[in-house]
C-alpha positions as CSV (number, residue, x, y, z in Angstrom):
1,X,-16.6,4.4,-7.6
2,X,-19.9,2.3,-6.8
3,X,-21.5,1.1,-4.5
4,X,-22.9,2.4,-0.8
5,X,-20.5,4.6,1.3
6,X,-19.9,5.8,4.7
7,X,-18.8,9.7,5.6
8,X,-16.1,10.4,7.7
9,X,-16.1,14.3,8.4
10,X,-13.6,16.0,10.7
11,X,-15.0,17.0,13.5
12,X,-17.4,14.7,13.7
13,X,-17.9,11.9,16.3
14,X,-16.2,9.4,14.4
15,X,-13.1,11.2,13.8
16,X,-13.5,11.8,18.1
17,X,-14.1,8.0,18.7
18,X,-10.7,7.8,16.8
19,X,-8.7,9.9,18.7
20,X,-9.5,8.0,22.4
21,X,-8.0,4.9,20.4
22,X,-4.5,5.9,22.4
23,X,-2.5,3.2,20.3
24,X,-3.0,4.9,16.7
25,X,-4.2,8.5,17.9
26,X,-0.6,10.3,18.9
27,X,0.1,13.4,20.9
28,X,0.6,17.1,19.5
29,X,4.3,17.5,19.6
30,X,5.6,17.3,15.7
31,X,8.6,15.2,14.2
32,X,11.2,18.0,13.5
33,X,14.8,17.6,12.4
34,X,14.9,15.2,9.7
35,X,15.6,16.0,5.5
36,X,12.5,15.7,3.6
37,X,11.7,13.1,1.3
38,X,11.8,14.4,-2.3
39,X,8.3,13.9,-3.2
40,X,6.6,15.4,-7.0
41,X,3.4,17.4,-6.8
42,X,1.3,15.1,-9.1
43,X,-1.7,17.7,-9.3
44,X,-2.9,19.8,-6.9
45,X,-2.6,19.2,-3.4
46,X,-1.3,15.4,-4.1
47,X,2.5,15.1,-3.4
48,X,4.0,11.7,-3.9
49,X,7.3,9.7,-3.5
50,X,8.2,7.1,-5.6
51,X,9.9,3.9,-4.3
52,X,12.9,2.2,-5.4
53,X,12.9,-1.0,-7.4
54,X,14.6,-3.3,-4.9
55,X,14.7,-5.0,-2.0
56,X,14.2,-3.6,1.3
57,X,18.1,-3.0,2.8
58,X,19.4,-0.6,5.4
59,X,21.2,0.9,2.4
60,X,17.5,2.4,0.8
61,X,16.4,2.6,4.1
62,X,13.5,1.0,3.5
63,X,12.3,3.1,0.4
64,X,11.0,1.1,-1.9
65,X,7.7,1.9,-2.6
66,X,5.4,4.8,-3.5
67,X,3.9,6.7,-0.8
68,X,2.6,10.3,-0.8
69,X,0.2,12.7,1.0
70,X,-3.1,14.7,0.0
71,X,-3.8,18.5,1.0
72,X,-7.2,19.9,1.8
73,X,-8.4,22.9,3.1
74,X,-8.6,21.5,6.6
75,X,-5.9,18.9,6.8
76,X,-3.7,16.5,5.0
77,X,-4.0,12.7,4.8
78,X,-1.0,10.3,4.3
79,X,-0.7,7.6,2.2
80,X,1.3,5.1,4.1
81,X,4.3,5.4,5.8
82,X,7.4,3.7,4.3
83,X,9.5,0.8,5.2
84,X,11.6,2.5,8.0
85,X,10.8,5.1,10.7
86,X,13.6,6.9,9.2
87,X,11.6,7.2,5.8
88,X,8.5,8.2,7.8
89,X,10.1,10.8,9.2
90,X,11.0,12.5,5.8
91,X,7.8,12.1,5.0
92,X,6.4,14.3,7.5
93,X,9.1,16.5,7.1
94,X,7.8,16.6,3.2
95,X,4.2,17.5,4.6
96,X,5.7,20.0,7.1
97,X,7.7,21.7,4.2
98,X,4.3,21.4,1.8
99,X,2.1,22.9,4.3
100,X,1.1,23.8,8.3
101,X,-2.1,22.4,8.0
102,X,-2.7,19.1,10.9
103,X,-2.3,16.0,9.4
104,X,-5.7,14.7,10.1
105,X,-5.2,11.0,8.9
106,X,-2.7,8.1,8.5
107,X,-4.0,5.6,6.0
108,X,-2.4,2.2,5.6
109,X,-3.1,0.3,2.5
110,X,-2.4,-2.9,3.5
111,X,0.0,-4.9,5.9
112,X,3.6,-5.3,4.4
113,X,6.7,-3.6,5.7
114,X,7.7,-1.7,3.1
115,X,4.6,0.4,3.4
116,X,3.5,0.6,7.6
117,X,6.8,-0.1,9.5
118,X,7.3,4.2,9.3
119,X,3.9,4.6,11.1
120,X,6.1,4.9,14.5
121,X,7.0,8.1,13.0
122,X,3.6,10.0,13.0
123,X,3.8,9.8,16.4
124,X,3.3,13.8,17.7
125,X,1.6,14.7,14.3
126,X,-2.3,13.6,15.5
127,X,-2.5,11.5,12.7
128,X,-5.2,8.9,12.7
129,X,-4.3,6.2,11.2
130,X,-7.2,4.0,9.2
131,X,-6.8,1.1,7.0
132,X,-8.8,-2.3,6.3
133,X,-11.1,-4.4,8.7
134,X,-9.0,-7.0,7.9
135,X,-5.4,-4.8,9.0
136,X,-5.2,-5.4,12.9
137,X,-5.6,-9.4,12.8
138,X,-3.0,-9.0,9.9
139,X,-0.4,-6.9,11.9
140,X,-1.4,-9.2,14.7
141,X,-0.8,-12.4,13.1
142,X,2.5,-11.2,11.9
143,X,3.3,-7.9,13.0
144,X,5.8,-9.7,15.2
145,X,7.4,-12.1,13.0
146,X,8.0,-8.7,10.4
147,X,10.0,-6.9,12.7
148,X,11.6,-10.0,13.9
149,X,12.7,-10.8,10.0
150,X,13.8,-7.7,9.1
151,X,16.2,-7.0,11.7
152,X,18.9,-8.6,10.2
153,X,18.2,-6.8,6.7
154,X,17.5,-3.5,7.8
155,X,19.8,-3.6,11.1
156,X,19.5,-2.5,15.0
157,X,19.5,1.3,13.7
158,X,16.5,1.5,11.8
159,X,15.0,-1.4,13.5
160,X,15.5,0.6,16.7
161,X,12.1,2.4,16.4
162,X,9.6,0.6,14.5
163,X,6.6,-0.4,16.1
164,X,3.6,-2.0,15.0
165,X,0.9,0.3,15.2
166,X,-2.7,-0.7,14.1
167,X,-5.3,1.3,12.9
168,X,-7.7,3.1,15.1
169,X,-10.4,3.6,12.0
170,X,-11.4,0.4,9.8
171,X,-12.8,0.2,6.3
172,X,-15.4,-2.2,5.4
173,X,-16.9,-1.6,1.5
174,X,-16.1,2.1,0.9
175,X,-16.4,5.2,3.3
176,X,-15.8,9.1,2.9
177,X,-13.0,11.3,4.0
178,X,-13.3,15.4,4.2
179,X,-10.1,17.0,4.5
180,X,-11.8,20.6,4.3
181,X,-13.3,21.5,0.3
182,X,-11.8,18.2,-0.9
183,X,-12.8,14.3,-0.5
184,X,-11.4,11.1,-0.9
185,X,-12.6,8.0,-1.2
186,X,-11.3,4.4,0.2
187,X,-12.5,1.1,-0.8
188,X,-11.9,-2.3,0.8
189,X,-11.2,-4.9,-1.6
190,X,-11.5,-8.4,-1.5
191,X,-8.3,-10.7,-1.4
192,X,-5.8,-10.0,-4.3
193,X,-2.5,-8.6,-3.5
194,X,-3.3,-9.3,0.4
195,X,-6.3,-9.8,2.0
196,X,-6.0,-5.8,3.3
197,X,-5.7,-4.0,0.4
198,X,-7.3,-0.5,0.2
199,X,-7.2,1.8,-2.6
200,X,-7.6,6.0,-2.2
201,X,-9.4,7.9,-4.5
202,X,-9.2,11.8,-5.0
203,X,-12.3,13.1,-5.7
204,X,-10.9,16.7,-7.1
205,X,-8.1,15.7,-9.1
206,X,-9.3,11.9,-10.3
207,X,-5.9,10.1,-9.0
208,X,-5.8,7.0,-7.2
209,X,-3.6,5.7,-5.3
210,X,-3.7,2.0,-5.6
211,X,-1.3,0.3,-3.1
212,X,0.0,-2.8,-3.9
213,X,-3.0,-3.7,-6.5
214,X,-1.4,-2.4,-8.8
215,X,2.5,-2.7,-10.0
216,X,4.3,-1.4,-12.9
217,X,7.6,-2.6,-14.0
218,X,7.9,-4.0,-10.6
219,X,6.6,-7.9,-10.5
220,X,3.5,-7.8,-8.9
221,X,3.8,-9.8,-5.3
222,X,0.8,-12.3,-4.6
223,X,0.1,-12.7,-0.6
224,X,-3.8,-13.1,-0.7
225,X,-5.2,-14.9,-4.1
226,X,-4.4,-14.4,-7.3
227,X,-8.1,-15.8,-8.6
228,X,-9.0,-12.9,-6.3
229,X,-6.7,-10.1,-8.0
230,X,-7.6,-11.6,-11.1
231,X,-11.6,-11.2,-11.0
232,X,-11.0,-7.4,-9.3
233,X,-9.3,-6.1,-12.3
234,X,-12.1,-5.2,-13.7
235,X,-13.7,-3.5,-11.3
236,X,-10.4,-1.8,-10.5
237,X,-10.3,-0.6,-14.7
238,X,-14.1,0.9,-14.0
239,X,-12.6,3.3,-11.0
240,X,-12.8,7.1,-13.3
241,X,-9.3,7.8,-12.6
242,X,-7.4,10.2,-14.7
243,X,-4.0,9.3,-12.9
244,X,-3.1,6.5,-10.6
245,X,0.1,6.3,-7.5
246,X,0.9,2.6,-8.0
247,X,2.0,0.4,-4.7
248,X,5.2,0.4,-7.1
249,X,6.7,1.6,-10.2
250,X,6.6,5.2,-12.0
251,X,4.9,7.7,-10.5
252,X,1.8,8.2,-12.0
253,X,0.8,5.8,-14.2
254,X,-2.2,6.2,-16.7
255,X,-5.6,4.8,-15.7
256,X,-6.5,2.0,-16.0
257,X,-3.7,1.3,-19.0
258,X,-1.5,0.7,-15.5
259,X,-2.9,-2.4,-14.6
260,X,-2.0,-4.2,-18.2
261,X,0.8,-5.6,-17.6
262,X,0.5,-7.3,-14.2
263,X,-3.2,-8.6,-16.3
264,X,-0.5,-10.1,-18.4
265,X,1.9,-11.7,-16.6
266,X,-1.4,-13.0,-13.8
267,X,-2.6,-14.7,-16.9
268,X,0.5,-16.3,-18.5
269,X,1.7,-17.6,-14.5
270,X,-2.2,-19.0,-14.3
271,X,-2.2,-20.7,-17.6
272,X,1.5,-22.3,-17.1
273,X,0.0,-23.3,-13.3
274,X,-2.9,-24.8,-14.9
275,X,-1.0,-26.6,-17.6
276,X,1.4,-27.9,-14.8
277,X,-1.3,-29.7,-12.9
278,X,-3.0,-30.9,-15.8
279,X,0.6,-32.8,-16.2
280,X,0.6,-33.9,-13.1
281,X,3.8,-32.1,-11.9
282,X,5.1,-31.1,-8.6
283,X,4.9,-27.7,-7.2
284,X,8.4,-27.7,-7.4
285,X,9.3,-28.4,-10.8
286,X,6.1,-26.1,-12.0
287,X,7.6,-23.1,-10.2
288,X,10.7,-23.4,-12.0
289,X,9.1,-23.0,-15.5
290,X,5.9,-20.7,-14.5
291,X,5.5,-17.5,-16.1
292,X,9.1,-17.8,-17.6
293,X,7.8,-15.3,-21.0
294,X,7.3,-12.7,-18.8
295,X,11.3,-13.1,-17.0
296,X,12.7,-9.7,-19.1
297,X,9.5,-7.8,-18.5
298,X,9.7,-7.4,-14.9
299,X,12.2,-6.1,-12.1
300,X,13.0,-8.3,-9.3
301,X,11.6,-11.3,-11.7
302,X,14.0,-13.8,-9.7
303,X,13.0,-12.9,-6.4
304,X,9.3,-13.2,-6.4
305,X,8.3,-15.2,-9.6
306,X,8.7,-18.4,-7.6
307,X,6.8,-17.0,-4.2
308,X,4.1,-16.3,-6.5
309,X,3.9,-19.5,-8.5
310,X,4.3,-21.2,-5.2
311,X,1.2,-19.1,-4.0
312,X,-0.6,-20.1,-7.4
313,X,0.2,-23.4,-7.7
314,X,-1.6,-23.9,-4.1
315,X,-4.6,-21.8,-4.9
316,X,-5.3,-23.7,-8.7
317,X,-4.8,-27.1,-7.5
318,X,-7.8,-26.8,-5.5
319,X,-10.6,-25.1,-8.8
């Protein structure tokens, strides 16, 4: 991956500065108690879960997308949380069942639910947790306004214990993580998926985990710019992955052959967007016919094909 980084060793003073951040550095005692989640060993070291395609509901508890956790010599990082405090807590009892090592680090790839409303769950482990510059103001602006909105779909149970945590380490370009004899990388990207979105790169094994930048069979969800996601393809194809963990869909996906389809269907709901407005048509009526040829291709199609034209049509009008 190019481009100028920034080492984070533990041990070091910056992983110290972290933990007197009291709001994401969290006390020794460990989560215990709870089933683990059924994660696959990927390669060596790298465990992940893979998400459910649907809709967040207190039925899947929130686990609908793909999270996971890397091993090192020294400690473990997590690669976000899930979309419940119930799902977080499987997922440390996954990393408890994997290994005894500390979990070192909490990283949050970007803002939405589905993947930060477990991080109430680290709590005890002495995770750090570390995301994008851009993640606090995010949570800020509408951490409140998530938990409010999912109370009624998730209910008072696993509402009960989500908190909005943000992260006591930011990213800004790309910076270094040691877990003892193994690396990772995260990059910052610019606005595509959201305007948070971090990717995590194993050194040892070549696998990335993309967050939300990259779906499979899922439709891809646009809440930053799709001109944005559009222009970062490419420099998310030149990453020299072997394997990738997408935000959601099978778990893994070949690199970069992973990021075809949503290429795809980003270009056929431009070009129907583009043709729209060149008619002069409402926003409206041009999300009802946008990116129709891709309707069989994609699960959940009818729940976000017309938040993302919607999202489109408001970005295009303005080229």
């Amino acid at each position: 991956m190019a481009g100028p980084s920034r080492r984070i060793v533990l041990g070091t003073g910056l992983l110290l500065a972290g933990c007197c951040m009291s709001h994401a550095r969290f006390a020794s005692a460990e989560v215990a108690g709870n089933e683990a989640l059924p994660v696959k060993e990927i390669a060596k070291g790298i465990f992940a879960f893979t998400g459910a395609p649907e809709m967040m509901s207190a039925a899947n508890e929130g686990e609908i997308c793909n999270i996971g956790f890397i091993i090192g010599n020294e400690g473990v990082a997590a690669i976000d949380s899930g979309g419940s405090a119930a799902e977080g807590r499987r997922l440390v009892a996954a990393i408890r069942a994997k290994t005894d090592k500390p979990i070192r680090y909490l990283i949050n790839t970007h803002m939405h639910p589905d993947h930060i409303f477990g991080n109430s769950a680290f709590e005890g482990t002495g995770a750090v947790i570390v995301g994008h510059h851009n993640l606090g103001r995010a949570l800020a602006n509408r951490g409140d306004y998530y938990v409010e909105s999912y109370r009624a779909i998730l209910g008072p149970e696993l509402m009960s214990s989500i908190r909005i945590i943000p992260p006591a380490i930011t990213v800004t370009g790309e910076q270094e993580l040691d877990l003892g004899n193994r690396k990772v990388t995260l990059k910052a990207w610019k606005p595509a998926h959201t305007d948070n979105d971090l990717s995590v790169f194993d050194q040892r094994t070549r696998i990335l985990f993309t967050g939300d930048l990259c779906f499979t069979q899922h439709i891809p969800t646009i809440d930053g710019s799709l001109l944005g996601w559009i222009r970062q393809l490419k420099d998310l194809r030149e990453i020299d992955a072997d394997m990738a963990v997408p935000g959601h869909g099978p778990v893994p996906a070949p690199w970069p052959r992973a990021l075809d389809d949503e290429s795809r269907y980003f270009n056929a709901l431009a070009r129907d967007i583009r043709m729209a407005l060149a008619d002069g048509r409402s926003m409206t009526d041009a999300n009802r016919t946008a990116a129709q040829s891709e309707r069989d291709k994609w699960h959940l199609f009818n729940q976000y094909n017309e938040r993302n034209a919607t999202t489109a049509y408001a970005e295009l009008e303005w080229e």
